[in-house]
VEXDREN-2710 file (C-alpha; in Angstrom, 1 decimal):
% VEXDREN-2710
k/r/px/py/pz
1/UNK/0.0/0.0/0.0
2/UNK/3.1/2.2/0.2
3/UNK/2.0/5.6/-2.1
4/UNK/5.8/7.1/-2.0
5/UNK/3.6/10.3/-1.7
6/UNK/6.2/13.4/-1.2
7/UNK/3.4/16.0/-1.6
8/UNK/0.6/17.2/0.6
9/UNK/-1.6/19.8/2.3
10/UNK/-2.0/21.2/5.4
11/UNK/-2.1/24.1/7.7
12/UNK/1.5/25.4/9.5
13/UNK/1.4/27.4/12.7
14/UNK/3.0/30.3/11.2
15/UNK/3.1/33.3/13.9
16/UNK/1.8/33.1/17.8
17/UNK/-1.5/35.0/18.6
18/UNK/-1.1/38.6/20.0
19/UNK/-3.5/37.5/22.4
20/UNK/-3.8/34.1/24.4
21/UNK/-7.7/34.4/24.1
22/UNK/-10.5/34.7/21.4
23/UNK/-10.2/34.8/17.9
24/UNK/-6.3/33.9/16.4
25/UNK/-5.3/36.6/14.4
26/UNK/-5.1/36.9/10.6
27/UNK/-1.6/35.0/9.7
28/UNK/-1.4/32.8/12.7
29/UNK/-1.9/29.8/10.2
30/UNK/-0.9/29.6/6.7
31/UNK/-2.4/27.4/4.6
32/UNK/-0.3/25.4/2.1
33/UNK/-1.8/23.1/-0.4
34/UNK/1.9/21.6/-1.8
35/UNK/3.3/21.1/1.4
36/UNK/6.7/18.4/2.1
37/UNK/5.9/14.7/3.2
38/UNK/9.2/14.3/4.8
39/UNK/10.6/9.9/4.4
40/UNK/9.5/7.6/6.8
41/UNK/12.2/6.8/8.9
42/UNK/12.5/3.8/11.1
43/UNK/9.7/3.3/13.9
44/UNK/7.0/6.2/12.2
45/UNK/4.0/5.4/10.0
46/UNK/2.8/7.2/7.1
47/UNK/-1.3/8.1/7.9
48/UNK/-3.5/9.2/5.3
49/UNK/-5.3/11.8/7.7
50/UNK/-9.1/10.8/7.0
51/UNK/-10.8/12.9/10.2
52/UNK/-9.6/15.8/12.3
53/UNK/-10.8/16.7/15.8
54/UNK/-11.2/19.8/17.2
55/UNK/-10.8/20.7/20.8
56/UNK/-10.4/24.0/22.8
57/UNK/-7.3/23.0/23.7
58/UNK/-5.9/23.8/19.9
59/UNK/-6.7/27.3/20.3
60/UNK/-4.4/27.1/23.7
61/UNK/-1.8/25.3/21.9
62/UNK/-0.9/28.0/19.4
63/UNK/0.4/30.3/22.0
64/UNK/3.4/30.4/23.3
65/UNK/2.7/30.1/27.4
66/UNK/3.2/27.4/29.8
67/UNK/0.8/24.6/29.1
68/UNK/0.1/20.8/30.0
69/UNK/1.9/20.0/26.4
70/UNK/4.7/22.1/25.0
71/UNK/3.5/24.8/22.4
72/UNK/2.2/23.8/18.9
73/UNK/5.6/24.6/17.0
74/UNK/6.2/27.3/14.6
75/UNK/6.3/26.2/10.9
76/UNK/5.0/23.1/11.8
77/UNK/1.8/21.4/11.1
78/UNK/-0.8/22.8/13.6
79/UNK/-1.2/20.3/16.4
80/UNK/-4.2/18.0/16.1
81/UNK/-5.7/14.9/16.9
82/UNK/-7.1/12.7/14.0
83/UNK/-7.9/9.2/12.2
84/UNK/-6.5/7.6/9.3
85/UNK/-5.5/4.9/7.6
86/UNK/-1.7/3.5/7.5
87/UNK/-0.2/4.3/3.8
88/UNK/3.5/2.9/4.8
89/UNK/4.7/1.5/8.4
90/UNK/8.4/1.2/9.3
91/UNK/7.6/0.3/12.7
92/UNK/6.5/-3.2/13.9
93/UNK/3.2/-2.8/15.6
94/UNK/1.4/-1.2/12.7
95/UNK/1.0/-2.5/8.6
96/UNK/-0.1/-0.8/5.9
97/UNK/-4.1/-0.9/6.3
98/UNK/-4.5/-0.4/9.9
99/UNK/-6.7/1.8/10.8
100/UNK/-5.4/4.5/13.9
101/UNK/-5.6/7.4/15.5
102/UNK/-3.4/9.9/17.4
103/UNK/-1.8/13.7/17.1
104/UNK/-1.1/13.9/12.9
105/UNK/-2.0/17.8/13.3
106/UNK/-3.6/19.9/10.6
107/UNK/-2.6/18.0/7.3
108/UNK/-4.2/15.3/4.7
109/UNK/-0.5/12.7/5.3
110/UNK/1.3/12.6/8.2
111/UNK/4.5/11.2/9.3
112/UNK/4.6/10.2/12.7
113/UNK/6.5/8.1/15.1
114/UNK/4.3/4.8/15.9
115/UNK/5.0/5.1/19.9
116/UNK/2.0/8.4/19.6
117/UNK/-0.9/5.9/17.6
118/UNK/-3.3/3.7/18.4
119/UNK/-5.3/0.8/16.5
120/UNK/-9.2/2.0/15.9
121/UNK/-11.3/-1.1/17.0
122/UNK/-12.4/-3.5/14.7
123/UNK/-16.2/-2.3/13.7
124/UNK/-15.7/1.3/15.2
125/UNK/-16.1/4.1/12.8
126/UNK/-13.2/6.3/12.5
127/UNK/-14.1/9.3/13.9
128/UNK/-15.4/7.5/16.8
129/UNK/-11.7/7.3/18.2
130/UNK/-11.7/11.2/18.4
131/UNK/-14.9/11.4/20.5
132/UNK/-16.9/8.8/22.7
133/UNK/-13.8/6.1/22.5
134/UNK/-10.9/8.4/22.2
135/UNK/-10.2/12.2/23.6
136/UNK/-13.9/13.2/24.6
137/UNK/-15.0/9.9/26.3
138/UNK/-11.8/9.5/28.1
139/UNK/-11.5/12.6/29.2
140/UNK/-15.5/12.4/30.6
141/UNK/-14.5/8.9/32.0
142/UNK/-11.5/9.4/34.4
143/UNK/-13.5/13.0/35.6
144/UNK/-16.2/11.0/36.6
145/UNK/-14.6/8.1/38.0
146/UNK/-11.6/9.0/40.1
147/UNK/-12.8/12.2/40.6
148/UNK/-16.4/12.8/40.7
149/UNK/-17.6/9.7/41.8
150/UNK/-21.3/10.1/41.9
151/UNK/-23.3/7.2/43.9
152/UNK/-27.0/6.4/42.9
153/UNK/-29.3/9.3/44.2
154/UNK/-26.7/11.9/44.0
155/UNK/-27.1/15.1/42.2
156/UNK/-24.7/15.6/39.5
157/UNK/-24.5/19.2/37.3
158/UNK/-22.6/18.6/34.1
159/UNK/-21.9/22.3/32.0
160/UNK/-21.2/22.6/28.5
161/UNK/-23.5/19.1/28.8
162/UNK/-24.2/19.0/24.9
163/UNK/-20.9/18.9/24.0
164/UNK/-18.3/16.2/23.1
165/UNK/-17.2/15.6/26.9
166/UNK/-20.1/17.0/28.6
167/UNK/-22.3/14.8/26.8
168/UNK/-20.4/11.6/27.6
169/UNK/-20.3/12.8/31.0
170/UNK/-24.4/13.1/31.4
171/UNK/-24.3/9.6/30.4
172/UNK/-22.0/8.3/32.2
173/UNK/-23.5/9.7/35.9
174/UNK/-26.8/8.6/34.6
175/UNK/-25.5/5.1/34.1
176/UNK/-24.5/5.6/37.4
177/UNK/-28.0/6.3/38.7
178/UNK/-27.0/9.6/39.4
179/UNK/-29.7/12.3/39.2
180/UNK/-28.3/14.5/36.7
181/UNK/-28.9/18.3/35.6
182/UNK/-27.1/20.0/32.3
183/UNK/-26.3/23.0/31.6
184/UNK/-26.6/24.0/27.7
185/UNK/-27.0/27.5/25.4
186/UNK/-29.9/26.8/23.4
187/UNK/-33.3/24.9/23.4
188/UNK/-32.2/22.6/21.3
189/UNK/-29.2/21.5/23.2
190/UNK/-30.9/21.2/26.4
191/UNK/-33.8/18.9/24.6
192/UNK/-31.0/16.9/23.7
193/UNK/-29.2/16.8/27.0
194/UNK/-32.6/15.7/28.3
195/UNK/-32.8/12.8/25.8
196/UNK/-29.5/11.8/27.5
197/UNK/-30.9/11.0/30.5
198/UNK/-30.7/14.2/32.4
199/UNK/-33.7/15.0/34.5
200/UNK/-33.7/18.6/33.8
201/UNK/-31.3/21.2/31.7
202/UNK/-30.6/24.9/32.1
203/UNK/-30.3/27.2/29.5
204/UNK/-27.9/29.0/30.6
205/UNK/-28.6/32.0/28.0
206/UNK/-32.1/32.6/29.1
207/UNK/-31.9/31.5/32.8
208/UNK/-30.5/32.2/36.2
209/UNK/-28.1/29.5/36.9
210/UNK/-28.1/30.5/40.5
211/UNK/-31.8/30.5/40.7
212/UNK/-32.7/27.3/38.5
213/UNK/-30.2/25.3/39.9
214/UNK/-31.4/26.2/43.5
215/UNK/-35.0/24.9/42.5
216/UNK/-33.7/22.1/41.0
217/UNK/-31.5/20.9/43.6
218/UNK/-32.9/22.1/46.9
219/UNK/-30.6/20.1/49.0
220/UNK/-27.2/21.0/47.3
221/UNK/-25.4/19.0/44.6
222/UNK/-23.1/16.3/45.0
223/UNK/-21.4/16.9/41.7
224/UNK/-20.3/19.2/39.2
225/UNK/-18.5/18.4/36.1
226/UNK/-17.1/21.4/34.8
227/UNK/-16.0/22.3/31.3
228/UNK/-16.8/26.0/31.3
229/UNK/-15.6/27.9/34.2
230/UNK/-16.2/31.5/35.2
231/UNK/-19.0/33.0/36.0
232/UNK/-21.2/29.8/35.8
233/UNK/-18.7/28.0/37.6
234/UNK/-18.9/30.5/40.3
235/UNK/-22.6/30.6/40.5
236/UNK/-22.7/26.3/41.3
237/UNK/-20.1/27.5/44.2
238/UNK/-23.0/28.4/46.7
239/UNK/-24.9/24.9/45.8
240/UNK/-22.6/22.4/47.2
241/UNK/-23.5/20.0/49.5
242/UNK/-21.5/19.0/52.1
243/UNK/-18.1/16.9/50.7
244/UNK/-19.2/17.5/47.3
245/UNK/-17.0/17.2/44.2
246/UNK/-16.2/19.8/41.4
247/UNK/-14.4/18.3/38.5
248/UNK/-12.2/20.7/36.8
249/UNK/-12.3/19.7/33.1
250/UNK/-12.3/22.7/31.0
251/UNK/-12.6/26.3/31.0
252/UNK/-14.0/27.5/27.8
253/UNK/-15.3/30.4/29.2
254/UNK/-12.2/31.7/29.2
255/UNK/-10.9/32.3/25.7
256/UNK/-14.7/33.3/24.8
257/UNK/-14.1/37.0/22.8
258/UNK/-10.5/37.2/23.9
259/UNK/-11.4/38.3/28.1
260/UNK/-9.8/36.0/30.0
261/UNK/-10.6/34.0/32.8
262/UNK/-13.3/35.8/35.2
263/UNK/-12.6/35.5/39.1
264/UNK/-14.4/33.1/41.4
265/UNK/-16.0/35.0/44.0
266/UNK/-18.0/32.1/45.8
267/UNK/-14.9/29.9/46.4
268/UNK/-15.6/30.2/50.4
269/UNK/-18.3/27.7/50.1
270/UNK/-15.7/25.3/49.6
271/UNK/-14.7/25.3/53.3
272/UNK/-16.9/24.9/55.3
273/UNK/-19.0/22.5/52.8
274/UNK/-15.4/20.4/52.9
275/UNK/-15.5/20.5/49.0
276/UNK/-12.8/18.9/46.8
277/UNK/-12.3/20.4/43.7
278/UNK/-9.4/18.7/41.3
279/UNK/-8.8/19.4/37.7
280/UNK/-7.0/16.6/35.4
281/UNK/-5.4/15.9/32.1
282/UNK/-6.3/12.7/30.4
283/UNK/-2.7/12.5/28.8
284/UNK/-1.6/11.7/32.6
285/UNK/-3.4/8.3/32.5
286/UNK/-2.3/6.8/29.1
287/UNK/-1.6/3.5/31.2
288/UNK/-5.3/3.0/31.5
289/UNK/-5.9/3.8/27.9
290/UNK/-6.9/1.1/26.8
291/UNK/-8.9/-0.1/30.3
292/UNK/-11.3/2.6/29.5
293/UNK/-11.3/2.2/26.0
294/UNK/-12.9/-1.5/27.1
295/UNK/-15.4/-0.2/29.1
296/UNK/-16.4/2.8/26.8
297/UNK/-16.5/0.1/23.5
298/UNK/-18.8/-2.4/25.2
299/UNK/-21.2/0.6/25.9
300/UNK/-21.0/1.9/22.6
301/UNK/-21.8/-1.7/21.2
302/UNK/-24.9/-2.3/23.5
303/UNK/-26.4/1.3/22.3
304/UNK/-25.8/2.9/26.0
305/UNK/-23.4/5.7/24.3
306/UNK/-24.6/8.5/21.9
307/UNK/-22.5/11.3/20.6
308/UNK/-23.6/13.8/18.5
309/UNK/-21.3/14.8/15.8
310/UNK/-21.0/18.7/14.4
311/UNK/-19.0/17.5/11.1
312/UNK/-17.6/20.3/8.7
313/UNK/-15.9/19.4/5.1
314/UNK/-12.3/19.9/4.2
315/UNK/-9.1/20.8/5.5
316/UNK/-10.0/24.2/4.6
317/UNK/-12.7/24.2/7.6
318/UNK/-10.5/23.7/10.5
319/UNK/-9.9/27.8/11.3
320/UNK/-13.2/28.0/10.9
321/UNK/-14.5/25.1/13.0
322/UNK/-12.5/26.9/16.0
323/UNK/-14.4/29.4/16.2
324/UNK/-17.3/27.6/16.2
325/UNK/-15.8/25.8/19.8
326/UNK/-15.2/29.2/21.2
327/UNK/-18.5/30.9/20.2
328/UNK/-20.5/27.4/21.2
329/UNK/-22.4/27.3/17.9
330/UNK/-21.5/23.8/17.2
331/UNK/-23.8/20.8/18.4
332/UNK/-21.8/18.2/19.4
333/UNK/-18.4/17.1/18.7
334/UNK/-16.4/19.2/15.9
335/UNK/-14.9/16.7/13.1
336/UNK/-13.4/17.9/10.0
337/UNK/-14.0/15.5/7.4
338/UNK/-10.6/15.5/5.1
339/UNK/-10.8/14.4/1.5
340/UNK/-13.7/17.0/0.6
341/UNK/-12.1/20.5/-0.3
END
């Protein structure tokens, strides 16, 4: 299957942002459609890039600031998680064929040592490894279950809860018997969150967090699973019951029109409510990879898992499919479909 290919496309992290919020700035990317394959060398693989994901954490990549992974580099394909299928192998777990995923970054073929792929399961489509099976449902599995750790009758309040971890996190406390509340920007994602198994949703647009969730959960919550931060973050704060859990996840509030993070001024609940409140990386726990992967497949394959799927076409859609994470316009996980420019 070997294609010698020396020519491709893809998207090079040409400047840092002037800001480490909102919107990158005109020339942070550069787009270039006859673009190097460099030789395969011993131990990389040669992926024909098939489907890209995503993920707030791009738009935190491209600065240049301290961060759980080093900075996307400069004239460098812009880092990216994404699904292909092995074109040429020089390293001995993978043949041409195999379907994978891992970080190929912003281009149609990429070159990468084998040690940073994984096999996609037999059955599983490939774009499932960059959501409910790969980034998005591992990410929504360890916050749950080392951190969280809801118990049947608990009240659990996910945020961000229609999107690709939030909603694998409703699930997941639900499965748990947990009572479980979302927290969503439109009437449509909240019907959806509902569908999920969540007993009630806030929108958080039209709403009073504060207020709604007080109703909702009159004798405190147990858990929050927290993707957004700031001010909604802060407004749960006051709701915690005694040793409840907040599970720091994601703060996408943060980058949302270039402002920065907003303070937290309802941290002092956390005392004397005895409040543990943890954040995590799922790259920490690659040793359990493929324990979780188990447990999230056989779910998937009894019908227990759903994850909606935001899909845009061409490599030419991934700037734009940022913004759509930062504003929250997307439904669902954010997938760029390669192949169709």
């Amino acid at each position: 299957m070997s294609t010698n290919l020396t020519r491709t496309r893809r998207y090079v992290l040409a400047a840092r942002p002037a800001t480490t919020t909102g919107p990158a700035d005109d020339g942070v990317l550069r787009y270039e459609d006859d673009a190097p394959v460099p030789p395969i060398e011993d131990g990389q693989v040669q992926v024909k890039v098939e489907w890209l994901s995503l993920d707030v954490a791009t738009r935190g990549w491209m600065n240049d600031v301290r961060n759980y992974l080093p900075p996307s580099p400069l004239g460098e394909a812009m880092r990216a998680l994404g699904s292909g299928i092995v074109t040429e192998s020089r390293h001995e777990d993978f043949a041409d064929g195999d379907r994978v995923s891992g970080l190929v970054g912003w281009q149609e073929d990429a070159v990468v040592h084998g040690s940073t792929l994984s096999k996609v399961p037999d059955g599983v489509p490939l774009q499932a490894a960059l959501h409910v099976l790969g980034i998005s449902g591992q990410t929504a599995w360890l916050g749950l279950h080392d951190i969280g750790q809801p118990t049947p009758d608990e009240t659990v309040v996910v945020t961000a809860a229609a999107g690709a971890v939030g909603s694998v996190a409703v699930q997941l406390a639900a499965a748990a018997g947990a009572r479980v509340v979302g927290v969503a920007g439109t009437p449509q994602k909240c019907a959806f969150v509902r569908e999920l198994g969540a007993v009630e949703c806030v929108n958080y647009r039209e709403q009073d967090v504060a207020a709604a969730i007080a109703e909702l959960a009159s004798d405190g919550v147990d858990v929050v699973f927290d993707n957004v931060g700031g001010s909604i973050l802060d407004a749960l704060l006051p709701m915690l019951a005694v040793n409840a859990r907040v599970v720091l996840c994601g703060a996408v509030s943060r980058y949302d029109k270039g402002r920065g993070p907003v303070p937290l001024h309802n941290w002092f609940h956390l005392l004397p409510n005895r409040v543990r409140m943890e954040g995590f990386i799922y790259l920490d726990h690659k040793d359990r990879f493929d324990e979780i992967e188990a447990d999230l497949l056989s779910k998937v394959r009894r019908g227990e898992l759903r994850c909606q799927e935001h899909i845009l076409d061409g490599l030419k859609a991934a700037p734009e499919g940022i913004q759509v994470l930062l504003n929250g316009s997307n439904n669902g996980k954010v997938l760029i479909k390669l192949g169709s420019d």
